[in-house]
C-alpha positions as CSV (number, residue, x, y, z in Angstrom):
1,X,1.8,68.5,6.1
2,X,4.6,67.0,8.0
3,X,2.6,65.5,10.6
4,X,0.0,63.9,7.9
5,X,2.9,62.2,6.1
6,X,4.5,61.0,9.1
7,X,0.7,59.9,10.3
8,X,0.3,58.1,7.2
9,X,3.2,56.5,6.8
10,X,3.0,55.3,10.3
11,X,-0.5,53.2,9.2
12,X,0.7,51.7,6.0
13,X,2.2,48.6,7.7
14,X,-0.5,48.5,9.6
15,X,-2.8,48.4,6.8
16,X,-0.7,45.9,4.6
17,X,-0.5,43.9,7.9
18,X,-4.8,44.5,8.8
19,X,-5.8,43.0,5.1
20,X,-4.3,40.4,3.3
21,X,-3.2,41.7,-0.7
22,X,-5.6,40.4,-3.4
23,X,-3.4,38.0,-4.8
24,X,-2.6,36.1,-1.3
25,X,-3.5,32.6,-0.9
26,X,-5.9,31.3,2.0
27,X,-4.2,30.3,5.1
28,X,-6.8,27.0,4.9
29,X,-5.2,26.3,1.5
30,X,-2.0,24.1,2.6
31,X,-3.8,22.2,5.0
32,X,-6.8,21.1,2.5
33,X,-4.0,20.6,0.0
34,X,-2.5,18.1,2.1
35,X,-5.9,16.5,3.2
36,X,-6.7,15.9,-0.4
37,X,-3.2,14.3,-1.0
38,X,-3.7,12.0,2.3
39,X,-6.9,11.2,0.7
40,X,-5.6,9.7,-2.9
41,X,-2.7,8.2,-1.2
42,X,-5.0,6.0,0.9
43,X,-7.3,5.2,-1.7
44,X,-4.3,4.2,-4.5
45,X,-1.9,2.8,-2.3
46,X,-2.5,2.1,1.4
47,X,-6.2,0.9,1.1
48,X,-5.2,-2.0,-2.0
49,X,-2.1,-2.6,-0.6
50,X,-3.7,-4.2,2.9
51,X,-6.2,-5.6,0.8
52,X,-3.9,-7.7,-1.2
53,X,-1.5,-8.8,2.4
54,X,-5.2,-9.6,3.8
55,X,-5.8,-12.0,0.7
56,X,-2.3,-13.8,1.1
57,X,-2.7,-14.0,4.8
58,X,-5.9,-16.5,4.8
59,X,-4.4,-18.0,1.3
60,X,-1.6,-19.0,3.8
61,X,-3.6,-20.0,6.5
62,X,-5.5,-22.1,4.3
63,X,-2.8,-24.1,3.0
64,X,-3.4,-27.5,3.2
65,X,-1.8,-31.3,2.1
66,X,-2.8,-32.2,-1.7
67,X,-3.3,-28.4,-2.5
68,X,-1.7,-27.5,-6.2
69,X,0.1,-24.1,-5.1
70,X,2.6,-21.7,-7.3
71,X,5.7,-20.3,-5.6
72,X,6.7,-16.6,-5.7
73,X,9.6,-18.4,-8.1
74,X,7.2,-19.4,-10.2
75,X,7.6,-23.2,-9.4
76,X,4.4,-24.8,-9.1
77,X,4.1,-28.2,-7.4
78,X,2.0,-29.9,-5.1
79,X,1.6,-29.6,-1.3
80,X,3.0,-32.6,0.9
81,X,3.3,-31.2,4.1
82,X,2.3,-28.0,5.9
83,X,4.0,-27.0,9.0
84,X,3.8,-23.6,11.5
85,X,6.5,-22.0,9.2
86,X,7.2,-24.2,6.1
87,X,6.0,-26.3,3.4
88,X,7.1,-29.0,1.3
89,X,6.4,-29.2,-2.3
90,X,6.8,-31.8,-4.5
91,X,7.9,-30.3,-8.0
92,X,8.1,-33.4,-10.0
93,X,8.5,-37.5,-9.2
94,X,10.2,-38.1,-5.8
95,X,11.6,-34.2,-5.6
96,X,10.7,-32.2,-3.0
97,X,11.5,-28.7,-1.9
98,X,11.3,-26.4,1.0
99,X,9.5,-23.5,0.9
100,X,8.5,-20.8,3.4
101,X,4.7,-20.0,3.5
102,X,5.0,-16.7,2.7
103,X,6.9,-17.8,-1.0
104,X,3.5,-19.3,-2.2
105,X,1.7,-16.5,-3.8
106,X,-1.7,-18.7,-5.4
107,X,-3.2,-21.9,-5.1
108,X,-3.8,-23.8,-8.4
109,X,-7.5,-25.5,-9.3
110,X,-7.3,-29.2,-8.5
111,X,-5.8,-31.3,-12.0
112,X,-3.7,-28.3,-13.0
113,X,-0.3,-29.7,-12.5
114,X,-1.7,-33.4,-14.8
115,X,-3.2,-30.6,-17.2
116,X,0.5,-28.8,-17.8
């Protein structure tokens, strides 16, 4: 009886170890866990994200003298020059300000600057 015990005993780990318990989660779990969350994150942040500095990229590129623009400020004025870095708005009679091209953040319909 000894020697069945002992023999017995000496599988259990072995056993345990062999089959994973009913209640054990798959070891493909984690990494479709974190495929899924890669996923949503791309689609809800990374995806609109370069969409939108796409967008302001040609919006800068296409700046231009005359063009009615709004500032990240919220100063809106009209374009008087447009150089490699800067541009120079003109936010009311004879006043003009210095503005990098990345601080306009949309370009106004022509007549919107008469209209407000």
């Amino acid at each position: 009886m000894k020697k069945l015990s002992a023999a017995l005993l000496a599988m259990t780990p072995a056993i345990s170890l062999a089959a994973p318990a009913a209640g054990q989660a798959s070891p493909w779990q984690l990494p479709i866990m974190l495929g899924i969350f890669f996923l949503i994150f791309w689609l809800m942040v990374w995806r609109p994200q370069s969409k939108r500095a796409k967008e302001h990229k040609s919006l800068i590129a296409a700046l231009s003298k005359g063009d009615e623009v709004v500032t990240a400020a919220g100063m809106t004025g009209k374009v008087t020059k447009v150089t490699d870095d800067y541009v120079i708005v003109e936010v009311a009679d004879n006043v003009e300000i210095t503005f990098q091209k990345t601080a306009i953040s949309a370009t106004l319909p022509k007549g919107t600057l008469k209209a407000i």
